[in-house]
Each structure stands twice: as structure tokens, then as C-alpha cells.
C-alpha positions as CSV (number, residue, x, y, z in Angstrom):
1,X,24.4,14.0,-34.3
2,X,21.8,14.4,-37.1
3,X,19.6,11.9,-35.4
4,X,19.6,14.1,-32.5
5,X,18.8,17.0,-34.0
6,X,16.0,15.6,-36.3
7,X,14.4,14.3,-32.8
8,X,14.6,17.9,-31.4
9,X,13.0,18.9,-34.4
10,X,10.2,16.7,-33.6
11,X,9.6,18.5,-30.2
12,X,6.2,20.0,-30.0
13,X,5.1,22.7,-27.7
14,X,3.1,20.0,-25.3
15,X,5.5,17.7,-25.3
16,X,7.8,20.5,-23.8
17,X,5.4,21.6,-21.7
18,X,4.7,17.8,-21.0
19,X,8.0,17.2,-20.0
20,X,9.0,20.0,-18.2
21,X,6.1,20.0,-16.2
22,X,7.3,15.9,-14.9
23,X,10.9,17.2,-14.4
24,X,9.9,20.0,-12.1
25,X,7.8,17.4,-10.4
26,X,10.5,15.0,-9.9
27,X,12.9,17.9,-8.8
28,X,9.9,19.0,-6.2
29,X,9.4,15.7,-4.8
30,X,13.5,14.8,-4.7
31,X,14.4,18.2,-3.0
32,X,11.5,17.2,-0.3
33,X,12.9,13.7,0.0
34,X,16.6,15.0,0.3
35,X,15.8,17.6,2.8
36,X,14.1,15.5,5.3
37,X,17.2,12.8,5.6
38,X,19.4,15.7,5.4
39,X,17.5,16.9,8.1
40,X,17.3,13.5,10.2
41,X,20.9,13.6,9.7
42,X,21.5,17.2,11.0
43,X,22.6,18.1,14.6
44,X,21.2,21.6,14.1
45,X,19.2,23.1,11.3
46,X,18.3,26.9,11.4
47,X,17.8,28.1,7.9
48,X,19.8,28.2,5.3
49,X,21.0,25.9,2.9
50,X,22.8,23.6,4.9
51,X,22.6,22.2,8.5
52,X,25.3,23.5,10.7
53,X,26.6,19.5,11.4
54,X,25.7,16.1,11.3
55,X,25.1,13.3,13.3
56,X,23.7,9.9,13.4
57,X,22.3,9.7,16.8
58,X,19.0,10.9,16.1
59,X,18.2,7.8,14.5
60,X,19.7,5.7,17.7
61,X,16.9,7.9,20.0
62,X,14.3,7.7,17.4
63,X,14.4,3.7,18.2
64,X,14.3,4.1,21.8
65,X,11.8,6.2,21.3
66,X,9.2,3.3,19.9
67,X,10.0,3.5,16.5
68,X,11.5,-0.2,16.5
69,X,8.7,-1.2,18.6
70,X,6.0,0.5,16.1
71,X,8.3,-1.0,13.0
72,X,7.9,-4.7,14.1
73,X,3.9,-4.1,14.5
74,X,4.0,-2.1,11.5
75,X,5.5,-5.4,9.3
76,X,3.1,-7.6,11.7
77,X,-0.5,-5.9,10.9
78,X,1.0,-5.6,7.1
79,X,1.9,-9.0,6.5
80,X,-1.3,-10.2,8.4
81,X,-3.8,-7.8,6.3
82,X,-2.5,-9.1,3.0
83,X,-2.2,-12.9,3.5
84,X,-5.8,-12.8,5.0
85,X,-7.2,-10.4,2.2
86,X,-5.5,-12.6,-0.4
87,X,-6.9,-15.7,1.1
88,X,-10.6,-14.3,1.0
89,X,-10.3,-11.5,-1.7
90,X,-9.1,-13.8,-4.5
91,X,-11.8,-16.7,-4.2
92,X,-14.6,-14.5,-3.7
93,X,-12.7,-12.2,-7.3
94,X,-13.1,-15.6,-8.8
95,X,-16.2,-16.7,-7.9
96,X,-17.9,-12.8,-8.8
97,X,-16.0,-13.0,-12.0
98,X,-17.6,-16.2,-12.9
99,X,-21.3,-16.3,-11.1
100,X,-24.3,-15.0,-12.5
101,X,-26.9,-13.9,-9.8
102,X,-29.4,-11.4,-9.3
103,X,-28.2,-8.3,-7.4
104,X,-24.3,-8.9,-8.7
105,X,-24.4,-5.2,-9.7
106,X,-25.1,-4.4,-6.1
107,X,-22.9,-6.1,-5.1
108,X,-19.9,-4.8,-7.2
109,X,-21.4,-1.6,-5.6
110,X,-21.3,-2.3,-1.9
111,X,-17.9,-3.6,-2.6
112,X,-16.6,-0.5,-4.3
113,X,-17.7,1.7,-1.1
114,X,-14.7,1.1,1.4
115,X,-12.5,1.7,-1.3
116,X,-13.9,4.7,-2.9
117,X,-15.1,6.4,0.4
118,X,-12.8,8.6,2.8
119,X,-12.1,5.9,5.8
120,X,-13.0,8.7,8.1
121,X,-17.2,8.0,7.0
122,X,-16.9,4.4,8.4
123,X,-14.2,4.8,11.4
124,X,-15.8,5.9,14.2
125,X,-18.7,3.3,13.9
126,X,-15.4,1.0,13.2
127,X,-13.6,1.7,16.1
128,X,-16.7,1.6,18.6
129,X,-17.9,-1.8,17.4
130,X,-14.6,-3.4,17.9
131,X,-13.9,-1.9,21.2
132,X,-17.3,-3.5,22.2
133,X,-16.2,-7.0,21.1
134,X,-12.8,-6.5,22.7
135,X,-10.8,-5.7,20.2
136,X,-9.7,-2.0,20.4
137,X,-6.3,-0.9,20.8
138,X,-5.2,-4.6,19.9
139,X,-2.9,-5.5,16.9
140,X,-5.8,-7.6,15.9
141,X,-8.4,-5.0,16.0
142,X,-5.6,-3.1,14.0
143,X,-5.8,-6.1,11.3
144,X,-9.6,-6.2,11.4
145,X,-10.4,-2.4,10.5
146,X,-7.7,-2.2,7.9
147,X,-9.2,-5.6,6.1
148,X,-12.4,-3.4,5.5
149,X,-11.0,-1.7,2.6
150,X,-8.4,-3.7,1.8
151,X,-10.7,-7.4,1.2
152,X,-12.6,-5.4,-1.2
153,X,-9.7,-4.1,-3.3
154,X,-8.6,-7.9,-3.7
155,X,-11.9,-8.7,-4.9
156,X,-12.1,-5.7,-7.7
157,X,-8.2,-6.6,-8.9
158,X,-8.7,-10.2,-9.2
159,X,-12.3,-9.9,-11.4
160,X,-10.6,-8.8,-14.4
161,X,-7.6,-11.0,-14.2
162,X,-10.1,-14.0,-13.4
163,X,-11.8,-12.6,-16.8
164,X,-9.1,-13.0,-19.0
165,X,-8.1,-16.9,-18.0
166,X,-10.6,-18.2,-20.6
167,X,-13.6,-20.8,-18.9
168,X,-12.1,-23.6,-21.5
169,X,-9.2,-24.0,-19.1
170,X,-10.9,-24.7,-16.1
171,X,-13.1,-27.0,-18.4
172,X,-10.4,-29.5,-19.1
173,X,-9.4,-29.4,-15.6
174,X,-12.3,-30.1,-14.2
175,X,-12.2,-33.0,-17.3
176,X,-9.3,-34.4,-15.6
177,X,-10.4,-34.7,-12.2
178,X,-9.5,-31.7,-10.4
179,X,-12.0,-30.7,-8.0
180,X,-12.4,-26.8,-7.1
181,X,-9.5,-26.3,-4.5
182,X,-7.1,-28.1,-6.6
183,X,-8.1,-26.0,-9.8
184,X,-7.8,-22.2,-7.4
185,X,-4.1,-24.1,-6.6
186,X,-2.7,-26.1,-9.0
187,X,-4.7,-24.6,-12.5
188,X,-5.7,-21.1,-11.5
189,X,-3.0,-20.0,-9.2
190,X,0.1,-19.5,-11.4
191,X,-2.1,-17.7,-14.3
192,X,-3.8,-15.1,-11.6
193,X,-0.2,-14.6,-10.2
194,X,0.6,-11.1,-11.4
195,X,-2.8,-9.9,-10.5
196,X,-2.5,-11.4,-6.9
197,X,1.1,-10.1,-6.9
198,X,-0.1,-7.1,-7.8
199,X,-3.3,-6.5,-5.5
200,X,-0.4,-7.7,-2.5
201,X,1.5,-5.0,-3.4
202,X,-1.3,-2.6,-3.4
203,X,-3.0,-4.0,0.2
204,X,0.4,-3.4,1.4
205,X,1.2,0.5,0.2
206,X,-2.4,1.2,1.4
207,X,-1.4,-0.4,5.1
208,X,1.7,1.5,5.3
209,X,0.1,4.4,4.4
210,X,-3.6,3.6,6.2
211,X,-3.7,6.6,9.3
212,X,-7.6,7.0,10.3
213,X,-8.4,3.7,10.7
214,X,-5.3,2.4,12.7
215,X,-5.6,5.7,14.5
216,X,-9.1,5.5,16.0
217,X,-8.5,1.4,16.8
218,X,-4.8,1.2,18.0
219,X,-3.1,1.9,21.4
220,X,0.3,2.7,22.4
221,X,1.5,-0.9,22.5
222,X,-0.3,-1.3,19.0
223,X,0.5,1.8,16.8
224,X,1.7,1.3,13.8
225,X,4.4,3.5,11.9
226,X,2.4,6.3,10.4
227,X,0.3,6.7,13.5
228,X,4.1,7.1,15.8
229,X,4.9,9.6,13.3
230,X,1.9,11.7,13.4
231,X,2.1,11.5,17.1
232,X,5.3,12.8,17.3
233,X,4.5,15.4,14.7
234,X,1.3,16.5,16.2
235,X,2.8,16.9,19.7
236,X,3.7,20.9,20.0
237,X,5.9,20.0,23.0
238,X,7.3,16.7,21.4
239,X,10.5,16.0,20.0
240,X,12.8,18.1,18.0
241,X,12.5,18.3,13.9
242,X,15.9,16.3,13.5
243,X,14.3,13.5,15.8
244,X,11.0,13.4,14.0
245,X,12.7,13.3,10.6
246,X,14.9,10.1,11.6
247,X,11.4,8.7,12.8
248,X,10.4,9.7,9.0
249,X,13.3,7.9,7.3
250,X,12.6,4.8,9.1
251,X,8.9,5.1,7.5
252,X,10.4,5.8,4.1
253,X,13.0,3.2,4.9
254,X,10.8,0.2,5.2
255,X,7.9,1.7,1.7
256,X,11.2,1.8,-0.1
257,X,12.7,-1.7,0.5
258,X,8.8,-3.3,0.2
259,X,8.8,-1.7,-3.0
260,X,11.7,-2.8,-4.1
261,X,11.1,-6.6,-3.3
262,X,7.4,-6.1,-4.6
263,X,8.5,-4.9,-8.0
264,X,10.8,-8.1,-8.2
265,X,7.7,-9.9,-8.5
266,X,5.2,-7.6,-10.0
267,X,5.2,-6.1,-13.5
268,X,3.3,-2.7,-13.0
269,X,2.0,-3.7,-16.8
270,X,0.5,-6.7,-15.9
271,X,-2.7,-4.7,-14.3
272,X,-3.4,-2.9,-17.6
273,X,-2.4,-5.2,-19.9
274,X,-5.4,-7.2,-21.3
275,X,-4.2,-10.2,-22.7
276,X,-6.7,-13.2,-22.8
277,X,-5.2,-16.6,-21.8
């Protein structure tokens, strides 16, 4: 009891205002959360407090509707974007991290642009380049224009966790015998595994949430999530609110369990920790 009241005590005025500010943030975003399922759930919703019933069928039409269709190409493009930006984002980290060469700074410059500009400056020159190579409205032209931004953001993660690995390391390695692919696999690999655990987690939150580029490229056969959503959304003769909030739950459905099995893996702490190896 004393312990409790010495600690309120020690309350400050910005730590009140710190704090109550975060809880009226949480309560903000869970009342939003909870009133779209609630809503998705709903067989009519009016006003007031409450919906006048529930159902589940919304969610059974929202499928038929080309939300599972959507899903699967959704967790297609995804998976595809971050195995091929992992497989060229974290050599090229390495090899920035520890090459020397005139124009690097320009480099680290042009690579910063897709990531720090508003896709919407680079999508329409995007979208008409791949639908003059063929690729427009196909899953792989999907996978393409979403590797613009997402390539880079490897490459920026994995420089400062290639930083920390100290040179000596790769020096007795090398020593041994190991030639370069077997020191990125065998030597390298398992110490750069939170930060590529960590930049797969981010390629994959910015793929589920990407719009404008997989907008402008995709089709109706290869539309991911988001893009289905906004459709249905947009549409002022589309479906009704309970059917586009099902849609909605299946897109906060499949974030939430990718984030769960991501955070298995991936200590958010590892990417601002600097700890030299």
C-alpha cells in the first residue's frame, strides 16, 4: 500500500498528461476496431449504440464476393515481394555496408527515394512501363511495382545490422576457407537474423498495406486485399456497410495473424538496439 502511494506521489504533470494522452489513443483506436466487427457482424445497423441483430452471413457473401480470391493473391504477391527483396536487398545491405566507392553517398540517396517519396510520384510512369513489357494487371506486374520500394528498404535495414558484425569475423572465415556465399550462409546469416527478420516483417506490413501501386498495375483477376476493399468502398452503388466491414475483417484478419507469427520471430528491440558483435 505505501509503495503505491509513494509511486503516485512520483506522478508529474507530463507524465499524466503523457499517459492519458496513450490511453485515450488506445480507447480511440479500440472503439474503431470494435465497431467495424461489430458492424460486419450486424444484420442491420441504424444508429444507436447497438445493431438491431446479428448474423454471420455477411462474411459467407463477402467470400463469394472475391474476397477469398483477393486473399490467396494477397498472401501470393506478399510472400513473393519479401523472399525476392530479401534475396537481393540483404547482399546488396552487405556489400554497401562494407564497400568503399566514390558516389556511395548518392547512392544511399537514390535508394532512400522510393521509400521516402509518396508512391503516387513514381506510379503512373510505373504502371505504363510495365503494361508496355506485358506485365500490367498480372500478379507479377503486382510483385514487380511493389519491389520498388520495398528492395530498397531491405538494403537501408540490413547496413546497420551488417555494421555491427565486426570485419574480424568474416576475417577468420575467410582464414578457414569459406568463400563469399558460404560466409552470407553459413557465417553471416544467423548474426544478421533479427535484422532480416525484421526488414521481412516490415516488406510485408508495407505489402498489405501498399494501395497506389497495386492499384494502378493490378486487374480484377489480380487485386490484392486492400485494393477489393477500396473497390467495394468507393463504389456508391456497391455493397451494404455490414458487407464491406466483413470484407474489412478479413483484411484485419490476415495483418493480425502475420503479426502475430512475425513477432515470434522478431524482437521489435533488435532494430534499435546497437550491440556490436
Amino acid at each position: 500500500m505505501s509503495r503505491t502511494i509513494s509511486r503516485l506521489g512520483k506522478l508529474t504533470f507530463t507524465s499524466v498528461i503523457t499517459w492519458s494522452a496513450a490511453a485515450c489513443f488506445i480507447l480511440v483506436l479500440v472503439s474503431l476496431f470494435a465497431s467495424v466487427v461489430l458492424e460486419a457482424f450486424s444484420t442491420e445497423w441504424r444508429g444507436g449504440w447497438w445493431p438491431a441483430g446479428f448474423t454471420v452471413d455477411w462474411f459467407a457473401e463477402a467470400w463469394h464476393a472475391g474476397v477469398g480470391d483477393a486473399l490467396v493473391t494477397t498472401v501470393q504477391a506478399a510472400v513473393a515481394v519479401v523472399v525476392i527483396a530479401l534475396s537481393v536487398g540483404v547482399p546488396a545491405g552487405y556489400a554497401l555496408a562494407r564497400r568503399s566507392f566514390p558516389g556511395k553517398s548518392v547512392v544511399v540517396l537514390l535508394l532512400l527515394l522510393p521509400v521516402m517519396l509518396p508512391p503516387l510520384t513514381y506510379a503512373v510512369q510505373l504502371t505504363a512501363l510495365l503494361y508496355r513489357i506485358g506485365l500490367g494487371g498480372s500478379l507479377a506486374g503486382v510483385i514487380i511495382a511493389n519491389l520498388v520500394p520495398t528492395v530498397p528498404l531491405v538494403v537501408l535495414i540490413t547496413i546497420p545490422f551488417v555494421q555491427r558484425i565486426s570485419p574480424e569475423i568474416e576475417n577468420a572465415a575467410r582464414v578457414f576457407g569459406a568463400n563469399t556465399f558460404r560466409l552470407l550462409v553459413r557465417v553471416l546469416a544467423p548474426l544478421l537474423r533479427p535484422g532480416i527478420f525484421a526488414a521481412a516483417m516490415l516488406v510485408m506490413v508495407r505489402m498489405l498495406g501498399s494501395f497506389e501501386l497495386t492499384f494502378f498495375v493490378a486487374n480484377q483477376q489480380s487485386q490484392t486485399l486492400v485494393v477489393t476493399l477500396y473497390g467495394a468502398a468507393a463504389d456508391p452503388a456497391g455493397p451494404p456497410p455490414p458487407l464491406i466491414a466483413a470484407m474489412a475483417v478479413f483484411y484485419m484478419g490476415l495483418a493480425v495473424v502475420l503479426l502475430i507469427a512475425g513477432l515470434r520471430y522478431v524482437n521489435p528491440a533488435d532494430a534499435v538496439t546497437a550491440r556490436r558483435i
